[in-house]
Every structure is written in structure tokens, then in C-alpha cells.
mmJSON file of the N, C-alpha and C atoms, coordinates in Angstrom:
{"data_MODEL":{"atom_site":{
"group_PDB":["ATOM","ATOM","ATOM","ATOM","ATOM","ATOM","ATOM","ATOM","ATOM","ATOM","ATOM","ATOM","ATOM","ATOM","ATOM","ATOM","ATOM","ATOM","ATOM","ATOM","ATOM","ATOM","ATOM","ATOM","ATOM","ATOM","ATOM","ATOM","ATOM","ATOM","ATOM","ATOM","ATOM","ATOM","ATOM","ATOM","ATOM","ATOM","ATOM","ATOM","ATOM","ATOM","ATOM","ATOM","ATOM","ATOM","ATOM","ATOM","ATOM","ATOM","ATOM","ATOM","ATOM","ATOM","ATOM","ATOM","ATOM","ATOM","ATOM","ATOM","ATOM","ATOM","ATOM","ATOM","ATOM","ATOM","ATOM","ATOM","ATOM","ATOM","ATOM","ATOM","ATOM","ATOM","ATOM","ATOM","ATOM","ATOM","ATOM","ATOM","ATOM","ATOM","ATOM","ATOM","ATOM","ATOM","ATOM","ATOM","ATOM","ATOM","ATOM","ATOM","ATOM","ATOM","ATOM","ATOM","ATOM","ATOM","ATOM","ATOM","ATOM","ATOM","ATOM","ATOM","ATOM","ATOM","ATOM","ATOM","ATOM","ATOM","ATOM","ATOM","ATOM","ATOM","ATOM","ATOM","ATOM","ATOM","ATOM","ATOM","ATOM","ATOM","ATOM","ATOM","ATOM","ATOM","ATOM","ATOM","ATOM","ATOM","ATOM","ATOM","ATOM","ATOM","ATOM","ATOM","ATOM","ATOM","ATOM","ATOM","ATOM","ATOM","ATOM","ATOM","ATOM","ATOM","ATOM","ATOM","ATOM","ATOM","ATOM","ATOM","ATOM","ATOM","ATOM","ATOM","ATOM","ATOM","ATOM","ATOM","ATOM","ATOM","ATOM","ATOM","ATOM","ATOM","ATOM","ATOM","ATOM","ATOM","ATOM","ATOM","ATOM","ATOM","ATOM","ATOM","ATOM","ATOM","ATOM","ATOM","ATOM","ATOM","ATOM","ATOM","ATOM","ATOM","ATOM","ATOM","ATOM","ATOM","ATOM","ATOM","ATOM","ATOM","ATOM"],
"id":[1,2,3,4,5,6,7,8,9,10,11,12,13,14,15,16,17,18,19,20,21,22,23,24,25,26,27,28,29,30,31,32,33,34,35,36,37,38,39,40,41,42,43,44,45,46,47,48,49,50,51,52,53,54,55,56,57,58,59,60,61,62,63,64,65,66,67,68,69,70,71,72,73,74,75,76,77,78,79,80,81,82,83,84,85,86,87,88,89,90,91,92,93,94,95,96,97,98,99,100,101,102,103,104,105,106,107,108,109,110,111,112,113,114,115,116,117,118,119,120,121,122,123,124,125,126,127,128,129,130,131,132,133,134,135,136,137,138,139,140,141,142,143,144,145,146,147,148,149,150,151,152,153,154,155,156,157,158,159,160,161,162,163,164,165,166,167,168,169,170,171,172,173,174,175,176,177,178,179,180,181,182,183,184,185,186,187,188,189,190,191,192,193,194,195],
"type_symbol":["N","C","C","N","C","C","N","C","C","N","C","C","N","C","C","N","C","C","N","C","C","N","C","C","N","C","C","N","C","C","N","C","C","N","C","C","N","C","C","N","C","C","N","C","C","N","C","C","N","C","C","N","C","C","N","C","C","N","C","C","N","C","C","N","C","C","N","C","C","N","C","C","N","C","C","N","C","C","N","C","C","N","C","C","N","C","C","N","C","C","N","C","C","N","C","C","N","C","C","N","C","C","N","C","C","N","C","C","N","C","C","N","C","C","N","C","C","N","C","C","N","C","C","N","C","C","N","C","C","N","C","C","N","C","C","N","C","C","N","C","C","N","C","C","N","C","C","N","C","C","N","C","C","N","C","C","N","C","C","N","C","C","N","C","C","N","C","C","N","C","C","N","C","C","N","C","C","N","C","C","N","C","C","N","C","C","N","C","C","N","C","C","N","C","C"],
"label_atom_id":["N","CA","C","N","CA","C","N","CA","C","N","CA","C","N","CA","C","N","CA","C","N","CA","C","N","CA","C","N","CA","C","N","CA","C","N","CA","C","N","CA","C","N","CA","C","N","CA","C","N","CA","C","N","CA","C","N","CA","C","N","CA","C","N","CA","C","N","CA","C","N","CA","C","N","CA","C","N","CA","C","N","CA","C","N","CA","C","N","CA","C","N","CA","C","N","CA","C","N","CA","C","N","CA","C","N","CA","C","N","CA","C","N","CA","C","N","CA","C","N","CA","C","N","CA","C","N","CA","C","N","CA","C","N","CA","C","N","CA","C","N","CA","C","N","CA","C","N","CA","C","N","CA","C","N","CA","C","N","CA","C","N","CA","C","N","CA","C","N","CA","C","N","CA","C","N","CA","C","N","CA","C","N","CA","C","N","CA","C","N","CA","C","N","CA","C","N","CA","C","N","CA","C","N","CA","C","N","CA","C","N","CA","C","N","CA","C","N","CA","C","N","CA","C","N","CA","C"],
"label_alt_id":[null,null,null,null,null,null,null,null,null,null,null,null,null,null,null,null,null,null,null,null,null,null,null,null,null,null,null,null,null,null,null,null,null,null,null,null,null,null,null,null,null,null,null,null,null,null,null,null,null,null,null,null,null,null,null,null,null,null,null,null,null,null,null,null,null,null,null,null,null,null,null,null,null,null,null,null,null,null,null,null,null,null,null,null,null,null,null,null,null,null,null,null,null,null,null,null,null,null,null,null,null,null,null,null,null,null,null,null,null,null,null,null,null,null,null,null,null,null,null,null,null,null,null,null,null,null,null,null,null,null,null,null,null,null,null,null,null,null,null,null,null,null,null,null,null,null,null,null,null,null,null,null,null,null,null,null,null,null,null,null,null,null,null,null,null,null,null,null,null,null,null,null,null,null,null,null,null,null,null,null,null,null,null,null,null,null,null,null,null,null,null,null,null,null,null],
"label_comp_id":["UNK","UNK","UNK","UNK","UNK","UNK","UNK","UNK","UNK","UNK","UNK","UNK","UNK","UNK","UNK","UNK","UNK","UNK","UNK","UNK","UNK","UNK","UNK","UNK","UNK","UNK","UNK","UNK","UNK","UNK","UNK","UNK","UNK","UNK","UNK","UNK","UNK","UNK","UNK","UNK","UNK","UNK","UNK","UNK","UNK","UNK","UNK","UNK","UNK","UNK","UNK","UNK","UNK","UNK","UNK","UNK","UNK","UNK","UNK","UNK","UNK","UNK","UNK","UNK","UNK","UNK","UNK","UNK","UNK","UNK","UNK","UNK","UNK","UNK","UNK","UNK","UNK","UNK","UNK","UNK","UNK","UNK","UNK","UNK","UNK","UNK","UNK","UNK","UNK","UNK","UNK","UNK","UNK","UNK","UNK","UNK","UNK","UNK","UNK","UNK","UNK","UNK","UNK","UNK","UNK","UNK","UNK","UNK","UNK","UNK","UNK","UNK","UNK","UNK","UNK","UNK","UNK","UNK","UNK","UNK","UNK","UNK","UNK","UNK","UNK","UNK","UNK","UNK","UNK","UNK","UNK","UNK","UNK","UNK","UNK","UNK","UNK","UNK","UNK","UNK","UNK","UNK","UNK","UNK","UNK","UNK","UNK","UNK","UNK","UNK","UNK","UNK","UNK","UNK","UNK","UNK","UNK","UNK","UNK","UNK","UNK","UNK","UNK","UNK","UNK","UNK","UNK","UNK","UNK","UNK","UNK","UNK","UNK","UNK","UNK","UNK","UNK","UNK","UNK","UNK","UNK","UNK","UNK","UNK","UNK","UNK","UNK","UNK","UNK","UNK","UNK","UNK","UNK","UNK","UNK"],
"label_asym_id":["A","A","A","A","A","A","A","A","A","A","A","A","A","A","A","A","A","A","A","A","A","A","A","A","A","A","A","A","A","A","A","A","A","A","A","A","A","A","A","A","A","A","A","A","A","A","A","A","A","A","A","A","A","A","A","A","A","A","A","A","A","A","A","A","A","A","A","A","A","A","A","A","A","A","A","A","A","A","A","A","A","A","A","A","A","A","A","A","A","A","A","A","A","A","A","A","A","A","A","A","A","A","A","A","A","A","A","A","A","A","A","A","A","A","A","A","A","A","A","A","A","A","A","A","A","A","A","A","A","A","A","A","A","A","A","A","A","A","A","A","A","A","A","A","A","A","A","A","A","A","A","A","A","A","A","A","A","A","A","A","A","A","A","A","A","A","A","A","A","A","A","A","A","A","A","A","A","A","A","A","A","A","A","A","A","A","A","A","A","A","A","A","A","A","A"],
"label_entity_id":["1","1","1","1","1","1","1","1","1","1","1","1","1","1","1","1","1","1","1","1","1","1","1","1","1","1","1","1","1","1","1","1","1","1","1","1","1","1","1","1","1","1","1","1","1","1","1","1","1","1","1","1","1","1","1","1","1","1","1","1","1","1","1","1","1","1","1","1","1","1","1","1","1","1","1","1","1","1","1","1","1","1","1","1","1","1","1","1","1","1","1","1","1","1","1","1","1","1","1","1","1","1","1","1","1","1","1","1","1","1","1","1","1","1","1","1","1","1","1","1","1","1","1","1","1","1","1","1","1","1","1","1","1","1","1","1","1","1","1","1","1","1","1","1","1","1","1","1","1","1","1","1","1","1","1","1","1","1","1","1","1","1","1","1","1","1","1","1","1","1","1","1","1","1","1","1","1","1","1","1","1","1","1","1","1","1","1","1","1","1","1","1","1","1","1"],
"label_seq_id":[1,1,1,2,2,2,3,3,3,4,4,4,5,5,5,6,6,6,7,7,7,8,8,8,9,9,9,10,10,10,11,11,11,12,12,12,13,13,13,14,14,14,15,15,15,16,16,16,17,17,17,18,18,18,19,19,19,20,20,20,21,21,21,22,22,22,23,23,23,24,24,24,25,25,25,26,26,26,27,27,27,28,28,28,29,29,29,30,30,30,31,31,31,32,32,32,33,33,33,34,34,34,35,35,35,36,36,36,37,37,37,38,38,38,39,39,39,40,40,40,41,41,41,42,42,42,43,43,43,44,44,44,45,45,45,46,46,46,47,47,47,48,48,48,49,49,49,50,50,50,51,51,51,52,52,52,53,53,53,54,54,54,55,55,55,56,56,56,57,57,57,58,58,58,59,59,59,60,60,60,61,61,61,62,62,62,63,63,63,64,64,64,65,65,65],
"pdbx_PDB_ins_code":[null,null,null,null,null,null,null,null,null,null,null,null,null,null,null,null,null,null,null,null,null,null,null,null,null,null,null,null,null,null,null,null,null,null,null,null,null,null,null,null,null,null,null,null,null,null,null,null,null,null,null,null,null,null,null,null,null,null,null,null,null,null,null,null,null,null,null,null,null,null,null,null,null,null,null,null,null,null,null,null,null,null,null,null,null,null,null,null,null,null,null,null,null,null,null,null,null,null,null,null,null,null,null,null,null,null,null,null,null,null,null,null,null,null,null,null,null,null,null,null,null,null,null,null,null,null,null,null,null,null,null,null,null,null,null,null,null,null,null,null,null,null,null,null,null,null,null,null,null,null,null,null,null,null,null,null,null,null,null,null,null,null,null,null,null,null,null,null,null,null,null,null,null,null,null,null,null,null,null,null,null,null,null,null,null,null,null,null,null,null,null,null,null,null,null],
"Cartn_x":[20.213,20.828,21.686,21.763,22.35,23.891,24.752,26.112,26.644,25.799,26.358,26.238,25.214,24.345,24.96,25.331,26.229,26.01,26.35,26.189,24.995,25.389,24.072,22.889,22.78,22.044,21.153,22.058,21.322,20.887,21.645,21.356,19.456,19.854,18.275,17.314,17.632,17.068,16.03,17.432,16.561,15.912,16.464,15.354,13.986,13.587,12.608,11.923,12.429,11.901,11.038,11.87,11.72,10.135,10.595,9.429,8.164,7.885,6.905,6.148,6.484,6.311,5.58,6.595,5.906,5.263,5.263,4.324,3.342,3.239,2.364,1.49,0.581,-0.436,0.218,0.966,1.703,1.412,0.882,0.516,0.919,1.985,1.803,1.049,0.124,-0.56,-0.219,-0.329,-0.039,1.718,2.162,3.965,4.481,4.105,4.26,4.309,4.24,3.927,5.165,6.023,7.333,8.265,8.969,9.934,11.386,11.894,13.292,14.362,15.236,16.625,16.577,16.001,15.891,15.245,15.558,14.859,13.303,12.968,11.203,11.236,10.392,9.892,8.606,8.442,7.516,6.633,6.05,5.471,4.327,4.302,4.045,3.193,1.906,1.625,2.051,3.194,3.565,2.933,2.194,1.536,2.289,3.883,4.335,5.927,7.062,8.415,8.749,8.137,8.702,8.138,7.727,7.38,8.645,9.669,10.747,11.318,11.898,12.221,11.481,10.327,9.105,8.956,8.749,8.965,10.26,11.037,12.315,12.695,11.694,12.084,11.283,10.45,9.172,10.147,11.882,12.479,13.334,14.325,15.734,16.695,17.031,17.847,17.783,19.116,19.028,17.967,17.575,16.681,17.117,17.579,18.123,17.098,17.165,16.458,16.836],
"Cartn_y":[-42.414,-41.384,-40.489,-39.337,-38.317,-38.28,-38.495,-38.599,-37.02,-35.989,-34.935,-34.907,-35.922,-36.093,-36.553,-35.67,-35.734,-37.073,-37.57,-38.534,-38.616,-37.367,-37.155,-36.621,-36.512,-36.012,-37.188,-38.054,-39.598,-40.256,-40.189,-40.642,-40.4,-38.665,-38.492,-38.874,-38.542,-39.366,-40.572,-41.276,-42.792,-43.044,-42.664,-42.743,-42.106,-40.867,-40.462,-40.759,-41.393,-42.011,-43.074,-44.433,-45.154,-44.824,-44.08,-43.381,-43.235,-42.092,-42.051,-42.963,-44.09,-45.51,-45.93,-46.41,-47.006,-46.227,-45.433,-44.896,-43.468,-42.76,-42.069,-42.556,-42.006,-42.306,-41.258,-40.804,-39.829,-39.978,-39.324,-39.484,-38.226,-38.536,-37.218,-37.099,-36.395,-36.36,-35.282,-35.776,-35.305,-34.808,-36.253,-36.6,-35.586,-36.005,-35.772,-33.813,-33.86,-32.121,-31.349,-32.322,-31.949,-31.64,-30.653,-30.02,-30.624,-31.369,-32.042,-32.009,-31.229,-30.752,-29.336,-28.807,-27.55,-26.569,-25.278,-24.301,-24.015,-24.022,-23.983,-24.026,-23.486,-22.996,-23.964,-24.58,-25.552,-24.863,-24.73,-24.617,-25.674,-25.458,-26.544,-25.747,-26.42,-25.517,-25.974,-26.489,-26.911,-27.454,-28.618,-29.427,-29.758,-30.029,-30.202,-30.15,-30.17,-30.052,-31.31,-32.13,-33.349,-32.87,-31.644,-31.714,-31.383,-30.404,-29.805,-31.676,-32.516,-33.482,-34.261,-34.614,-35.629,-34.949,-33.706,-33.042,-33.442,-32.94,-33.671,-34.944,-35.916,-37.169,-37.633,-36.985,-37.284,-36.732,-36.289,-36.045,-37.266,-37.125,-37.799,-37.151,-35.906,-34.811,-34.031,-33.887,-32.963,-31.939,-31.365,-30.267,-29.328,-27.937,-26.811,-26.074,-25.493,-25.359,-23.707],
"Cartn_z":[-29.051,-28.233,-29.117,-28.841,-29.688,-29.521,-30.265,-29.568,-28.514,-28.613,-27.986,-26.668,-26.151,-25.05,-23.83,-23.213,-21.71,-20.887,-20.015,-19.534,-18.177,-17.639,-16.856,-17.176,-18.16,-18.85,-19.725,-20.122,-20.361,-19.378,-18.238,-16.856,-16.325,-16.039,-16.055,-16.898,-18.275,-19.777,-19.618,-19.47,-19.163,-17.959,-16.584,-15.664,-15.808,-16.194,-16.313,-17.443,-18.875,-19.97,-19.281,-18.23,-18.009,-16.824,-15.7,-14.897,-15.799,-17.08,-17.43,-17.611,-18.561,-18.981,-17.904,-16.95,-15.637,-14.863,-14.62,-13.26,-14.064,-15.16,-15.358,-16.953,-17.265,-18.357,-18.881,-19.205,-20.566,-21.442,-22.485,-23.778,-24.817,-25.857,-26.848,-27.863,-27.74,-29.025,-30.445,-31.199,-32.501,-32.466,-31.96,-31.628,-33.796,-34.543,-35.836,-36.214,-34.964,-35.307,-34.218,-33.647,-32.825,-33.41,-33.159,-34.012,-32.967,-33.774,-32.75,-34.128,-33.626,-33.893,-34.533,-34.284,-34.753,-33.186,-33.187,-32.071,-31.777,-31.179,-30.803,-29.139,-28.719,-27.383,-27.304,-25.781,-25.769,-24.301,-24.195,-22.968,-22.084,-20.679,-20.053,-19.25,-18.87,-17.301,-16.048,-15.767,-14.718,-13.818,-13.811,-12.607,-11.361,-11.619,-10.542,-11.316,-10.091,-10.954,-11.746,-12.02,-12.88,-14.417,-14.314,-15.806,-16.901,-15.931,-17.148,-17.652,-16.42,-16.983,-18.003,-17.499,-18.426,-19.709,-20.035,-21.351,-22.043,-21.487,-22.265,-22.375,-21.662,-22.047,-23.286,-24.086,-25.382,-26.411,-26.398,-27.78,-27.409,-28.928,-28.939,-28.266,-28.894,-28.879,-27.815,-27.149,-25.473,-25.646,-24.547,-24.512,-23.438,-23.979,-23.156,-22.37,-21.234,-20.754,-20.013],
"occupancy":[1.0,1.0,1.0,1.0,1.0,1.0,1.0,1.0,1.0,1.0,1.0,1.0,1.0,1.0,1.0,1.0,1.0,1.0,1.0,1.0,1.0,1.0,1.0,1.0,1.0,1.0,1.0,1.0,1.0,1.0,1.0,1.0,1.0,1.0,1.0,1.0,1.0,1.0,1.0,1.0,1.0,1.0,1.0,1.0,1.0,1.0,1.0,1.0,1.0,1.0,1.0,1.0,1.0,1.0,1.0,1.0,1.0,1.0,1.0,1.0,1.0,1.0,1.0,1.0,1.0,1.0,1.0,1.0,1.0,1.0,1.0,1.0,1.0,1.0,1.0,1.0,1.0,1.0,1.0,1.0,1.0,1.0,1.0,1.0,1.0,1.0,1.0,1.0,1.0,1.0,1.0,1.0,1.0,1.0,1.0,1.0,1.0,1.0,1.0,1.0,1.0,1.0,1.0,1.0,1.0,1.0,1.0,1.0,1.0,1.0,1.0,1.0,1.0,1.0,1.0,1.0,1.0,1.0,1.0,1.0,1.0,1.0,1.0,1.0,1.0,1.0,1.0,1.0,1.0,1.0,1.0,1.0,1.0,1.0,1.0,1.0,1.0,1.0,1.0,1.0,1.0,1.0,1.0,1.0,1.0,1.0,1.0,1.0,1.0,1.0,1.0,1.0,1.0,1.0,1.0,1.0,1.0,1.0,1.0,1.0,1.0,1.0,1.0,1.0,1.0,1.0,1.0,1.0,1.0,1.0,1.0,1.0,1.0,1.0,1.0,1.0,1.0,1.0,1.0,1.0,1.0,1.0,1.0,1.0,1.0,1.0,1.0,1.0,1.0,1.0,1.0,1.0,1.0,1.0,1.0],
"B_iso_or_equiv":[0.0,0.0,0.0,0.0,0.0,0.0,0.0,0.0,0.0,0.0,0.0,0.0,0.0,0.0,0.0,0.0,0.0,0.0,0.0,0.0,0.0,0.0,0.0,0.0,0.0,0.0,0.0,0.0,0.0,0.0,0.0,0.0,0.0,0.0,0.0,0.0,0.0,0.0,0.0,0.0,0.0,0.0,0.0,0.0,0.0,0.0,0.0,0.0,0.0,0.0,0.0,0.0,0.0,0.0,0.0,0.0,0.0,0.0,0.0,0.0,0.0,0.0,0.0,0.0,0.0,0.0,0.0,0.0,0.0,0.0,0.0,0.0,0.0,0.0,0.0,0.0,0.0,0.0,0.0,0.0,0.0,0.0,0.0,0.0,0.0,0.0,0.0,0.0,0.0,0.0,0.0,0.0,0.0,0.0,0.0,0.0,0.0,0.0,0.0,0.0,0.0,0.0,0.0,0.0,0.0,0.0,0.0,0.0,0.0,0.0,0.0,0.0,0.0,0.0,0.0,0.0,0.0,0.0,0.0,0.0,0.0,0.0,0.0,0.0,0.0,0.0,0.0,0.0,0.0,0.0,0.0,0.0,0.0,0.0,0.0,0.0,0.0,0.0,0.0,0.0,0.0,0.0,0.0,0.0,0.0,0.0,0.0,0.0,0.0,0.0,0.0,0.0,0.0,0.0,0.0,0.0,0.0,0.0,0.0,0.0,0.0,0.0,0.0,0.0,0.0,0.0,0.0,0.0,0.0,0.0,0.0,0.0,0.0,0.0,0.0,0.0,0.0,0.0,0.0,0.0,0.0,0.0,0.0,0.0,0.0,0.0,0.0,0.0,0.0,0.0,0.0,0.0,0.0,0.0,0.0],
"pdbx_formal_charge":[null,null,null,null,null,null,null,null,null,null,null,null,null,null,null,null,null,null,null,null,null,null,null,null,null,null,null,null,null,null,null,null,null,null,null,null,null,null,null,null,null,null,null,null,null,null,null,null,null,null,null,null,null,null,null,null,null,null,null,null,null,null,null,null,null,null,null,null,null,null,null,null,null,null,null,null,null,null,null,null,null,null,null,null,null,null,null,null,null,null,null,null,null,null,null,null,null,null,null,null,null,null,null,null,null,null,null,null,null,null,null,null,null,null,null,null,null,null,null,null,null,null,null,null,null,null,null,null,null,null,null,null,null,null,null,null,null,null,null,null,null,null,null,null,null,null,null,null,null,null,null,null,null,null,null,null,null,null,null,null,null,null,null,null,null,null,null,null,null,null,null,null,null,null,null,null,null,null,null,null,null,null,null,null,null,null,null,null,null,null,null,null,null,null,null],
"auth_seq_id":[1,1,1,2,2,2,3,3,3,4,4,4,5,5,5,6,6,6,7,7,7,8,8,8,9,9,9,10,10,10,11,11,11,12,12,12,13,13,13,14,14,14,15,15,15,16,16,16,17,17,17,18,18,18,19,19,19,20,20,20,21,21,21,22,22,22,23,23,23,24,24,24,25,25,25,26,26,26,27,27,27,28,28,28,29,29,29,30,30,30,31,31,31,32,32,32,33,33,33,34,34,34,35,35,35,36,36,36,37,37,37,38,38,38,39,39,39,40,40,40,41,41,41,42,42,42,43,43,43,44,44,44,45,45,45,46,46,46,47,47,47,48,48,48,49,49,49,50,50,50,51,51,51,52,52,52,53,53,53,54,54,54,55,55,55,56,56,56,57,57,57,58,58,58,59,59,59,60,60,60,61,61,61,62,62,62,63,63,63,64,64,64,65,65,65],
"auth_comp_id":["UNK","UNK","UNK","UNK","UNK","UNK","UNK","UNK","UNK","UNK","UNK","UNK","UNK","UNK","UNK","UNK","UNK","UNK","UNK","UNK","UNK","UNK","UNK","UNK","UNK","UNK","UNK","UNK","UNK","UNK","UNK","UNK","UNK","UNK","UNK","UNK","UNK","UNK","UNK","UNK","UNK","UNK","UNK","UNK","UNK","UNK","UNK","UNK","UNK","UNK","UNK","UNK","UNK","UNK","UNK","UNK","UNK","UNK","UNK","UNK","UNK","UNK","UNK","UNK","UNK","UNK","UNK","UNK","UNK","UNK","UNK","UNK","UNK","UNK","UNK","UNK","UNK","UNK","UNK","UNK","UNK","UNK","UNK","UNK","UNK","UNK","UNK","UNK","UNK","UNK","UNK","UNK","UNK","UNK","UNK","UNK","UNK","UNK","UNK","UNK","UNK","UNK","UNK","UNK","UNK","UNK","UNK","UNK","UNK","UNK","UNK","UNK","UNK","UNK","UNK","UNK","UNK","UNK","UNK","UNK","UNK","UNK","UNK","UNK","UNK","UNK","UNK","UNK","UNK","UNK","UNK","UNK","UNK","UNK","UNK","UNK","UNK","UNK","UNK","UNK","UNK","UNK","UNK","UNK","UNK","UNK","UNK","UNK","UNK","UNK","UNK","UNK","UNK","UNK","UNK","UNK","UNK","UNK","UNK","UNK","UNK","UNK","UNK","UNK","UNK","UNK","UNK","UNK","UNK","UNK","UNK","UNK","UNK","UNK","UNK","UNK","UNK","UNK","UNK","UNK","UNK","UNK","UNK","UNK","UNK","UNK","UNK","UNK","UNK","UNK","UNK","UNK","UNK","UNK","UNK"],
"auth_asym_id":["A","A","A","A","A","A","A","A","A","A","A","A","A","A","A","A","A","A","A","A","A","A","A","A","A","A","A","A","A","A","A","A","A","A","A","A","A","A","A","A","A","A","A","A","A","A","A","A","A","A","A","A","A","A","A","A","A","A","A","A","A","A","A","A","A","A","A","A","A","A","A","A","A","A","A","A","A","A","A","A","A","A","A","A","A","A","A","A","A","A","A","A","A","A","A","A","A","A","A","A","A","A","A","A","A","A","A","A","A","A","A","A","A","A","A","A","A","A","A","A","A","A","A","A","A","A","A","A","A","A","A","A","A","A","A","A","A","A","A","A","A","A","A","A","A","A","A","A","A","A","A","A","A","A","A","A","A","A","A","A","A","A","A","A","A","A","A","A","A","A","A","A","A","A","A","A","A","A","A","A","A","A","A","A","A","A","A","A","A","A","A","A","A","A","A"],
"auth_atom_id":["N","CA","C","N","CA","C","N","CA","C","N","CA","C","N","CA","C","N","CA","C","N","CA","C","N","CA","C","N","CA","C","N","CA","C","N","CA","C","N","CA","C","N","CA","C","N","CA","C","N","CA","C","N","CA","C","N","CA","C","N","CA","C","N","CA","C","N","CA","C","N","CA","C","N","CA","C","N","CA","C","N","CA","C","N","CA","C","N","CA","C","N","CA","C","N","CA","C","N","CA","C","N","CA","C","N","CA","C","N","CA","C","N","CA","C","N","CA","C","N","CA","C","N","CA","C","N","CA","C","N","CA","C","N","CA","C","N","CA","C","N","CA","C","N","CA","C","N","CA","C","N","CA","C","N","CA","C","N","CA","C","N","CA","C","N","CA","C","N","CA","C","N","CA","C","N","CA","C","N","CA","C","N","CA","C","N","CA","C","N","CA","C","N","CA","C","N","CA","C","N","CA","C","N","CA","C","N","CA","C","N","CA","C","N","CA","C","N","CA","C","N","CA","C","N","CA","C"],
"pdbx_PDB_model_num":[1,1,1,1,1,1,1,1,1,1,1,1,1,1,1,1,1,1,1,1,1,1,1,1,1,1,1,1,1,1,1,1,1,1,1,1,1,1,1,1,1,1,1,1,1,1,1,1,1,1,1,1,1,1,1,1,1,1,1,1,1,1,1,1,1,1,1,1,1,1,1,1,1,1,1,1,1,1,1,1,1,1,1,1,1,1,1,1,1,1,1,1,1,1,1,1,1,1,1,1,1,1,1,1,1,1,1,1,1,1,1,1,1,1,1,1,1,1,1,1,1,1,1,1,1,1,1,1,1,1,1,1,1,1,1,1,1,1,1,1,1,1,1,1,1,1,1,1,1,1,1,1,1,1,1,1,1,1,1,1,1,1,1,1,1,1,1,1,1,1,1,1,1,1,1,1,1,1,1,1,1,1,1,1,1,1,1,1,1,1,1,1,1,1,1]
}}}
């Protein structure tokens, strides 16, 4: 966990870390090519609203949104 990392913000974190795990087939592929701690724009096609969270649960480091 990143020490900057708000508490509700870990809160959601780990529930939805934990959610993917259990309840979806999530998979990142080519994880080695993620740019985490530095700026980059990620885009999603939005299947449904759990994606802004579930995206941000595949880094370490908060994700602004």
C-alpha cells in the first residue's frame, strides 16, 4: 500500500481488489507494460460502472480520476 493512500480509498481498494479475485475472470495482460507511478491515461470501454474501480484495483499506487 502506498503510504499516501487515503483510507477510503484503501477501503474501496481492497474490497474491489478482493471482488475481482472472487467474482470476475479479470485478467491483465502484458501487466509489464503498466506505467505505475508516473502520469499516463488509460482507457476503458466501459462495460458497466465497476470498471473505473476494477481498473484501479490492477495498480499499487492511487489512481486519479
Amino acid at each position: 500500500m502506498a503510504l499516501s493512500m487515503n483510507p477510503v480509498y484503501y477501503l474501496g481498494y481492497t474490497i474491489f481488489k478482493g471482488a475481482a479475485k472472487a467474482f470476475f475472470d479479470m485478467k491483465v495482460l502484458n501487466r509489464e507494460k503498466l506505467i505505475d507511478g508516473s502520469s499516463c491515461i488509460y482507457v476503458c470501454n466501459h462495460q458497466s460502472f465497476l470498471d473505473p474501480p476494477l481498473i484501479s484495483s490492477i495498480f499499487e499506487n492511487p489512481v486519479h480520476f
